[in-house]
C-alpha angles and dihedrals in degrees: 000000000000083000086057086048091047091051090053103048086042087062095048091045092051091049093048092055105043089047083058109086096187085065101091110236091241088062111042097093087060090046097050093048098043086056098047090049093041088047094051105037079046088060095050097050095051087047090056090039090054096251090146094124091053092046089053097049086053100043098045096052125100077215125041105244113245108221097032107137091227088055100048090043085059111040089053092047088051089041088058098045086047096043084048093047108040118356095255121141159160127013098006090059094059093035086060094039086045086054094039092047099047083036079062097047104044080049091056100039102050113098083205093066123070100179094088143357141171085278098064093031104057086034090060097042088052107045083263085291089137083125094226104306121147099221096182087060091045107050098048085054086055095053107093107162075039084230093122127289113282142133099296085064091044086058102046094059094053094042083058107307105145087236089175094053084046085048090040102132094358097116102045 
């Protein structure tokens, strides 16, 4: 599962990049592959560190949010391996993680695609320890403005939401 993430990251990379004309020609295939592997090893760090809430908030967006810890985690460890590989820096490297990241997110969360969800996505991220939780169900329940999960749900259960009634069946 973590090589079809892989895949997939690899494309939008590869579509961020070209699509970047301050990247010289001659460069494009590192950067392209310094961003896809930066993206992907990102993800999995904020996944071990518990970022969950923060990863959510990202990949349920129809933008990806500015300021969000994961983001910004990602974008500076993708700015290093770029500026290493290839010179690259700056604002270009988060504007292409920002793209590859909200390219991900939109992939997982449509019901029309079945190439990836937040299944396979958090499964692969995690080593496939989601515990049997099924993310996609949950996250819909949780939905309530039906916007995308994200932290304004995630507030309104705590400020009063019923979240066991919304979790109600949900683990078995």
């Amino acid at each position: 599962m973590l090589d079809n993430l892989m895949d997939i990251v690899k494309g939008f990379s590869q579509k961020a990049v070209s699509e970047n004309a301050s990247i010289p020609d001659d460069q494009k295939a590192a950067a392209s592959h310094s961003l896809s592997t930066s993206v992907v090893e990102g993800l999995k760090d904020q996944v071990a560190q518990g970022n969950l809430t923060d990863l959510f908030d990202i990949f349920s967006k129809k933008e990806t949010a500015t300021g969000n810890p994961a983001l910004t985690g990602i974008q500076s460890s993708a700015q290093a391996a770029l500026s290493q590989s290839t010179g690259i820096s700056g604002g270009n490297v988060s504007s292409m993680v920002t793209h590859v990241l909200g390219m991900l997110g939109k992939k997982a969360g449509d019901p029309n695609d079945q190439g990836l969800d937040f299944n396979g996505l958090f499964g692969s991220l995690s080593g496939g320890k989601l515990g049997g939780i099924d993310l996609n169900n949950a996250m819909s329940r949780l939905d309530d403005d039906h916007d995308g999960f994200g932290l304004d749900d995630v507030s309104r259960l705590f400020s009063g939401g019923n979240i066991l009634g919304k979790l109600k069946g949900l683990f078995g």
